[in-house]
N, C-alpha and C positions, 0 to 999 in steps of 0.2 A: 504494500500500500504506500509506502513512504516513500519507495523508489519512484514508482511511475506516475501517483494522483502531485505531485507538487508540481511536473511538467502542464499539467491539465486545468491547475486555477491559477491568474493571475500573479504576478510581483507584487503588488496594492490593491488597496481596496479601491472601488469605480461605482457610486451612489448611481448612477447615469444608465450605466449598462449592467446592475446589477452582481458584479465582479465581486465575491469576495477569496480575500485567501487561503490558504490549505494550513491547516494545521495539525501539525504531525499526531499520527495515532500512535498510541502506548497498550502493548499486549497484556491483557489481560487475564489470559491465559497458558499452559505450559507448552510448548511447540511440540509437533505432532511427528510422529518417527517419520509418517511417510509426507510427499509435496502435497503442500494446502490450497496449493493455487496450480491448476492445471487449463494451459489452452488445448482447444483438439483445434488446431488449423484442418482446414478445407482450401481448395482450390477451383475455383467455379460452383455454379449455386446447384444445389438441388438438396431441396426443403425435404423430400420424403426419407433420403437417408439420414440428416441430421436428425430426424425425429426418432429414426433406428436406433440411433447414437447416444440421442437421450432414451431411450429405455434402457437401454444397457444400463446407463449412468444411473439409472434411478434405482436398478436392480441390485447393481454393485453396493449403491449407499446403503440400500435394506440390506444386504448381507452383511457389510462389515459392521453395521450398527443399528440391528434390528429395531432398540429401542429409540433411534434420532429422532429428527423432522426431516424432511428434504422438499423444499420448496424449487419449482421451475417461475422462474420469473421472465416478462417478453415486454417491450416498450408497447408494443399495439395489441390488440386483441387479434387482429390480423395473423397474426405472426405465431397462431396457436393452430391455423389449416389443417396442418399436417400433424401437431402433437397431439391434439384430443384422440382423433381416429386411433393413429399409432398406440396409445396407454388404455385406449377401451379394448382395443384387439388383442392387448399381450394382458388382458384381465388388471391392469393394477387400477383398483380406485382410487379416487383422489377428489378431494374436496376443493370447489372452485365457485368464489362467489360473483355474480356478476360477470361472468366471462363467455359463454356460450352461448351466441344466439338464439332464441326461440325459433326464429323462423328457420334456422339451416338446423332443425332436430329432424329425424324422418319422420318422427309422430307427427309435427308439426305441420310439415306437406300432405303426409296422407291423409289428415281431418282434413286441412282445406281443400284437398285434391275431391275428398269424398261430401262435403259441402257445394261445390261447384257441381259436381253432375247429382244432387238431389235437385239442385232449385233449376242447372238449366241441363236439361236432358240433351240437347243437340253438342254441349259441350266435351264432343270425341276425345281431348287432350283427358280431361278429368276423369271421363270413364276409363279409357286406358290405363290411367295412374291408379286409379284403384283396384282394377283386375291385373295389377300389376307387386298391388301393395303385400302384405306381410299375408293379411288375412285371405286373399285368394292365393298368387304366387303365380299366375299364370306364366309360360315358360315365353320367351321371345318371339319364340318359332308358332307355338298357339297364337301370342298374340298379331302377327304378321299371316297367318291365315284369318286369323277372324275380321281384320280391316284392312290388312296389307293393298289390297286392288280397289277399293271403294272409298276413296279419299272425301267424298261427298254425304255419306249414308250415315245417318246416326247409328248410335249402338242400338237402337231398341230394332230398330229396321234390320239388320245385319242378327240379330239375336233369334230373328221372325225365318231366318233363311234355314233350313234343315240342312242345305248342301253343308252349309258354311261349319255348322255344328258337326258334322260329321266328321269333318276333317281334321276336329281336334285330337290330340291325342286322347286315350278313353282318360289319364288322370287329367287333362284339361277340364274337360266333360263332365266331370263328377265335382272340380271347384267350380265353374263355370255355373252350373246348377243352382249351386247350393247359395253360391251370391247374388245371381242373378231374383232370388225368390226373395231374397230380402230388401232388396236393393224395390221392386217393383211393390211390395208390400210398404216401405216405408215411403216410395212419392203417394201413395194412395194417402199418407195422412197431412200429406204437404196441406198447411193453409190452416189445418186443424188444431194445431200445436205448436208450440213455441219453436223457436230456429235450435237452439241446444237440445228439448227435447228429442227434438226430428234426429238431429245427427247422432246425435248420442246414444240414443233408442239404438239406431242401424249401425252404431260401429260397436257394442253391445253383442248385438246380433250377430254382428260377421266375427265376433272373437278379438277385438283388437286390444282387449286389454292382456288377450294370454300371449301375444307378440311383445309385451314389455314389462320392464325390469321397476323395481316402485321409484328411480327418477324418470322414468317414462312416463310412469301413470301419473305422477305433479306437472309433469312437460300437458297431457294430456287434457286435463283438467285444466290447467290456464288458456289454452285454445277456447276448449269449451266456453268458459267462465267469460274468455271475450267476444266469443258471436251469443251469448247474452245480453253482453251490455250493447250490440251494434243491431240487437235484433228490431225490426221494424214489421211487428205483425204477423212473422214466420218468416220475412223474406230480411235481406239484407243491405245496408249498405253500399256503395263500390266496393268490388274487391281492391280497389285499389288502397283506398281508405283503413281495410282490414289489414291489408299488407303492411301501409305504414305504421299501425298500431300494433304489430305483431312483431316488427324488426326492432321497436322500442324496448322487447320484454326481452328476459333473460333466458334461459334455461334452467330448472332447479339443480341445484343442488344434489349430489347423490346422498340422499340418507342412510345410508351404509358403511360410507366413505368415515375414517375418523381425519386428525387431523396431522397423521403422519408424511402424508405428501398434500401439495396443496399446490395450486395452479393460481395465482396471478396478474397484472399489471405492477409492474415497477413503485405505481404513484401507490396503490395499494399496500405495497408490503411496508411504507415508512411505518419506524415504532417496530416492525417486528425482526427476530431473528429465528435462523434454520441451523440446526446443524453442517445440513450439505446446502448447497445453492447452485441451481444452475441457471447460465444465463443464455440461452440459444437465441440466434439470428444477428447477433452482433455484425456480422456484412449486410445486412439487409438495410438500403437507407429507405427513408419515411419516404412516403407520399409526397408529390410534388404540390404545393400550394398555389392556388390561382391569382391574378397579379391583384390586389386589391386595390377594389374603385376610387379607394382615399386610405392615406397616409398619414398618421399624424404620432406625433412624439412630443410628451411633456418634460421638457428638460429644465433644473436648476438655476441655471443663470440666463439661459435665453424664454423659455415661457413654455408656449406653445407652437409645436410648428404645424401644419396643415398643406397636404400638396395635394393635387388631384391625380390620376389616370392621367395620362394624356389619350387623344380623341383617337377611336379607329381611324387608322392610314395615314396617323400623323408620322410624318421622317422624323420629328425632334422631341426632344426629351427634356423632361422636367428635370432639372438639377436637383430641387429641393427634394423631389418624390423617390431619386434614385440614392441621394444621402443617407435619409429618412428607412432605406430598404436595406442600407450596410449597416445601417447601426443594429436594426431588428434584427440581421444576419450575424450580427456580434453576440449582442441578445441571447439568441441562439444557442451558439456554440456555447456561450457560458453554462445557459441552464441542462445545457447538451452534458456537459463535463458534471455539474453538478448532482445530476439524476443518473448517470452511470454510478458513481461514487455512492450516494443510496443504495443502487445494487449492491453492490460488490461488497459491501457491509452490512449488508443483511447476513452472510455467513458466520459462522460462529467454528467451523471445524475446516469446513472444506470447501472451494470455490469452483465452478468450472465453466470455462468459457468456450462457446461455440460458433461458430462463424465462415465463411469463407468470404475469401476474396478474389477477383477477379481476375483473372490470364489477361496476361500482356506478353504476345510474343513466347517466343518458346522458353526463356528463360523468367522472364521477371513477374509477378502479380503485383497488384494494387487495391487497400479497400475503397469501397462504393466511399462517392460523396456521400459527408454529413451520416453518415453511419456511424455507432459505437467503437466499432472495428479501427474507425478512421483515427480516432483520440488515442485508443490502445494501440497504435504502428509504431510507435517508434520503440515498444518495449517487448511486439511479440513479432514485427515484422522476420527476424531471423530463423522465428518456428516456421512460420509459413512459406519462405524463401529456399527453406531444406525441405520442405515435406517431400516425397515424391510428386513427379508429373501425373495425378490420374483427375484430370481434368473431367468431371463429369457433363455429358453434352443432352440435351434433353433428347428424346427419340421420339417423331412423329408417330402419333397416337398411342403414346404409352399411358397407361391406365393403372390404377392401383387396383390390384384383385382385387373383384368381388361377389361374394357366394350369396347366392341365394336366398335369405332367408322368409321360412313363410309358414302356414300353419301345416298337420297334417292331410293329405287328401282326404280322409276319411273323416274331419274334425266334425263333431256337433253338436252345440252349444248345450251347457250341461244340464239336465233335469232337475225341477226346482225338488228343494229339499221338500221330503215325507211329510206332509199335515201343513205345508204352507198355505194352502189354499183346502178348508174344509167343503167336501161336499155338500151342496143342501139338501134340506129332509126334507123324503120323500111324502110325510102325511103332512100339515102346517096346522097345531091345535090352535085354541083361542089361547091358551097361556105363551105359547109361543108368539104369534100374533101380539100380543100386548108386549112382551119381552123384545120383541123386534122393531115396535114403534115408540119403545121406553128406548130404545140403542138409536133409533134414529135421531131424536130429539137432542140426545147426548151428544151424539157427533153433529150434530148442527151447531150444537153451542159452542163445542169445542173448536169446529174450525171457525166459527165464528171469533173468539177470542182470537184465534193464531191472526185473522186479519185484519183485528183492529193492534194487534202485537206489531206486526208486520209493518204498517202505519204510522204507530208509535215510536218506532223502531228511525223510522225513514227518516221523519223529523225529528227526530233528536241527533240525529246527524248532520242535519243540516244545522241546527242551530249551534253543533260544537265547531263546524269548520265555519259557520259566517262569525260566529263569537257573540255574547250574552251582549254588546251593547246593541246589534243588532236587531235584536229581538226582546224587546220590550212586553212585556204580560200582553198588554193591549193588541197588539198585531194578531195574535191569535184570533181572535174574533173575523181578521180579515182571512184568513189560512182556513177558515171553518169549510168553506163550497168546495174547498181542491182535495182536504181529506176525505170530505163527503165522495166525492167524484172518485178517489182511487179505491177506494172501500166498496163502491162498486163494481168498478174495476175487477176488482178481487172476489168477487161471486155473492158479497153480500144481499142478501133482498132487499129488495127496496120497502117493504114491513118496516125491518130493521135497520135502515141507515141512521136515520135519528139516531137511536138509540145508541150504538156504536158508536157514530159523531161526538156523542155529548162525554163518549169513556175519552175518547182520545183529547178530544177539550181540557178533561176533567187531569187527566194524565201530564198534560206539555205544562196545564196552571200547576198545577200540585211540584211539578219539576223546579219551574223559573221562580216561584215562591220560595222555596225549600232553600235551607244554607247549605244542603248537603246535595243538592239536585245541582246549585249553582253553581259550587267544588267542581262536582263533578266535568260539567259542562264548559269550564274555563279555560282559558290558555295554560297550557302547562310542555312539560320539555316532551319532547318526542311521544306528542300524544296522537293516537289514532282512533279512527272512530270502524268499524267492521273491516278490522284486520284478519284477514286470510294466513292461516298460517298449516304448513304439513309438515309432517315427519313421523317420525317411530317410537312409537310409545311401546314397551316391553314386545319387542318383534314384530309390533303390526302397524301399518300405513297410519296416520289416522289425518285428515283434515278438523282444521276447526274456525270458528270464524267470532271471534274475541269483537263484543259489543263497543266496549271504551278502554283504552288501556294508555297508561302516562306516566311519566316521572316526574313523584313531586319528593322534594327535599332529602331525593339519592333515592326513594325506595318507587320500585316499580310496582302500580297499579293494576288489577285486573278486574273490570269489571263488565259483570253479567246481568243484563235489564229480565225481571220477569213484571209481565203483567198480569200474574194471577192477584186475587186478594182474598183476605181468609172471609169463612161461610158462617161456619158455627163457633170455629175457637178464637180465643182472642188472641191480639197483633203480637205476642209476644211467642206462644207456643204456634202461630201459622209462621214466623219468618224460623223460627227453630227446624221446625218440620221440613220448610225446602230447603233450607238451609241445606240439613240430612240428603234431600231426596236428591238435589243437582252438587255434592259434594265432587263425585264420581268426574263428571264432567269437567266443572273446574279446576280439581286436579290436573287433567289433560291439560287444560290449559296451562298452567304452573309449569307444567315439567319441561313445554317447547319453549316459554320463554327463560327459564331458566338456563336450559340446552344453549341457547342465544345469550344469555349474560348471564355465564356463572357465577360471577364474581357480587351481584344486585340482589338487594334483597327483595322479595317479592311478596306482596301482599293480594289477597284477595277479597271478593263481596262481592254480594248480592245487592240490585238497587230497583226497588216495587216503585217505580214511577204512579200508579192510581194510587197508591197510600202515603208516600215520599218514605217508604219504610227501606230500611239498612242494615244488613247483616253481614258482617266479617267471617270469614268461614278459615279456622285453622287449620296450619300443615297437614 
């Protein structure tokens, strides 16, 4: 570190450009028998073996030090292409937050893939992709006889053809079938049911949860959860609109994964340290940046400077605007130097650096401008200079193997468990008769309650993200027509809207009155209002979706809205009781946000919005 970071920051400090100086690190540990700092030089690019390269490395680190950490850290998310695939394929998990696009998951394409051909049937791309997806498997050669010569014919017209079916293989034939039956069954209920339903129901159906591992079924599940929020009626959106909202999200997390290897961004890792570190792509320079329309630099002793673009097809150039571009390009290189050095001090045992640089000539190489690599030349150019000549050159239409994967031909979605659905009896007396319209009454009220919950629920959300000074007691009276209106929305009768109205009324006043409704309801540090949260509670998947949760004065919040209220006992042994009855649940809660910040204390409670009642529930 001492040797080559004091070449990499300035002689003096530069308020202007940022510049500060290096100041020498002192080990704080015993030196290690074998090299703590190793480069692998390369010579010309190619990203799939350096990703080879890191597995080994990561494999090496767990052998020599089963108990370490080993973190792969990359400047771009970019620059992870080739490493995800590679450490899925040689099985090592690894825990990675924010790193993975949602939209480049395969779960990912094939919901939208199998989205596109429910709502447009003539959309031949999408049907292809899903008789192509996990849950069918159809072979290439099947699906090249089934559309291959008919560039023009939907699938359902080409489905109608017997030649066409004939000629698939017989295991074509038997998935071809078996999809086809659900795929026509579920547009029969298009229009009828919600856009998540429809889809979900049919990938359900086709088996697509037994194609994934439990970070597929969270990958799965956020798809979903967003052609809810885009649903318009059963139809959707632009696709285009869903793509942009889809490229926004992440990938989850593997919940399996502990936190022995971990994936990544540089800015990410400041504050922490790894046993091993590795730093791949270091020859890889960034992204070219487009020329910017305006220029400007706030400097110390002259002020502000401001240049323009000069005009398409102008010959001359702005002086100021091209000054203005070398100091940003100083800029640059400083914070360039500064953020490797965050790498490379993330290690705590062992370093390793990866990289290639690029051939010049039969003898000499050189790294990419503005690359990592570039800053680190003058201290490992001699590794790279001896390496051997094997110049990797790419090969038209080389592809990285890939196998198959899909359900059984014979697969069929499983049989509901024994007594889940009781027969009905075959005589119907009058005590039954009476017992069957005493049950019905009951589930009337009951879902009734869930949708004036539901309601309750909606709006007290809104009033924790607009914040209590927005909402004045008094407004409520104007909010009264729109709850009215979603509460029938929601299946309510119109008998019953009054009546439901006046709880939800009675509910949002009792809240905004209350000093513990208003607690609730106020700004506080990293508060969220129906937080989604999954993971693994003792082996099993579980989601859960946490009503209000916040940090006030270091201890973290959990709370859970019920709007039941007691019948016959009094406020004291009814908040006891649920207390008991939803303990189970809130637990669940506790344990994923704990998992999340071990280190915070975590409290819990129950908050009855129609009573303004409050119950604390212990560990």
């Amino acid at each position: 570190m001492n040797q080559v970071f004091p070449l990499l920051f300035p002689d003096r400090e530069d308020e202007a450009l940022g510049g500060v100086t290096y100041a020498p690190s002192v080990a704080a540990r015993d030196a290690l028998d074998s090299q703590a700092v190793t480069c692998h030089p390369s010579v010309g690019r190619d990203d799939r073996t350096e990703a080879a390269q890191l597995v080994e490395l990561v494999r090496q680190a767990q052998r020599d030090d089963p108990q370490g950490t080993v973190a792969v850290l990359v400047r771009a998310r970019t620059h992870l292409k080739e490493i995800l695939p590679a450490l899925r394929a040689a099985g090592l998990r690894f825990r990675a937050q924010e790193i993975d696009s949602l939209a480049e998951r395969p779960v990912a394409r094939d919901l939208l893939a199998l989205t596109r051909a429910l709502l447009h049937p003539a959309d031949r791309i999408a049907h292809l992709a899903v008789l192509r997806a996990p849950w069918c498997g159809l072979s290439l050669t099947d699906l090249h006889v089934l559309s291959g010569e008919t560039p023009d014919a939907t699938m359902a017209e080409l489905l109608r053809q017997p030649q066409r079916l004939m000629g698939l293989s017989a295991d074509g034939r038997n998935r071809l079938e078996r999809v086809s039956a659900v795929l026509s069954q579920t547009m029969a209920q298009r229009g009828r049911v919600s856009l998540r339903v429809l889809v979900e129901g049919a990938w359900l159906a086709l088996g697509g949860p037994g194609c994934l591992d439990a970070a597929g079924l969270l990958d799965a599940d956020a798809v979903l959860g967003l052609l809810d929020k885009l649903d318009q009626g059963g139809d959707l959106l632009p696709f285009e609109a869903l793509a942009e909202k889809l490229g926004k999200l992440y990938a989850a997390a593997d919940p399996l994964a502990d936190e022995s290897l971990q994936i990544m961004t540089i800015h990410k890792a400041k504050g922490l340290e790894f046993d091993t570190v590795i730093l791949p792509g270091l020859g890889r320079r960034p992204r070219a940046e487009d020329a910017a329309l305006m220029r400007w630099l706030d400097l110390p002793e002259t002020g502000l400077l401001l240049a323009p673009l000069a005009p398409l097809g102008s010959e001359s150039r702005d002086g100021i605007y091209d000054a203005i571009g070398r100091i940003e390009k100083q800029k640059g290189d400083l914070e360039l130097a500064r953020v490797l050095y965050v790498a490379a001090t993330r290690a705590k045992k062992r370093l390793h650096l990866l990289g290639y640089a690029r051939p010049v000539g039969e003898e000499e190489c050189r790294p990419e401008s503005g690359s990592f690599l570039e800053k680190l030349w003058p201290a490992v150019a001699d590794e790279f200079l001896s390496t051997e000549r094997n110049v990797v050159e790419p090969k038209d239409g080389q592809k990285r193997e890939s196998l198959l994967q899909r359900l059984p031909g014979d697969w069929q979605l499983p049989a509901m468990p024994a007594g889940y659905q009781e027969a009905a009896p075959d005589v119907l007396k009058p005590s039954s008769v009476a017992r069957q319209a005493e049950e019905t009454i009951l589930l009337r009220a009951t879902e009734e309650g869930r949708h004036i919950g539901t309601v309750i629920h909606q709006w007290l959300e809104s009033i924790a993200r607009d914040g209590l000074a927005a909402w004045p007691v008094e407004r409520l009276n104007g909010e009264q027509a729109l709850w009215t209106l979603r509460l029938g929305q929601l299946g309510i009768a119109a008998s019953r809207l009054d009546s439901a109205a006046d709880k939800v009324l009675q509910a949002l006043q009792q809240t905004l009155q209350g000093k513990r409704g208003r607690w609730l309801l106020a700004e506080h540090e990293q508060a969220e209002c129906e937080l989604a949260l999954s993971g693994m509670v003792d082996g099993q998947l579980v989601h859960a979706i946490i009503d209000r949760t916040f940090v006030d004065e270091g201890v973290r919040w959990i709370i859970d809205y019920k709007t039941s209220v007691p019948v016959k006992q009094d406020r004291q042994a009814f908040l006891i009781a649920e207390g008991e009855k939803y303990r189970g649940q809130i637990a669940i809660y506790r344990r994923l946000l704990e998992e999340m910040e071990p280190s915070r204390k975590v409290c819990t409670a129950l908050y009855f919005p129609l009573i303004d009642g409050w119950y604390e529930l212990s560990p």
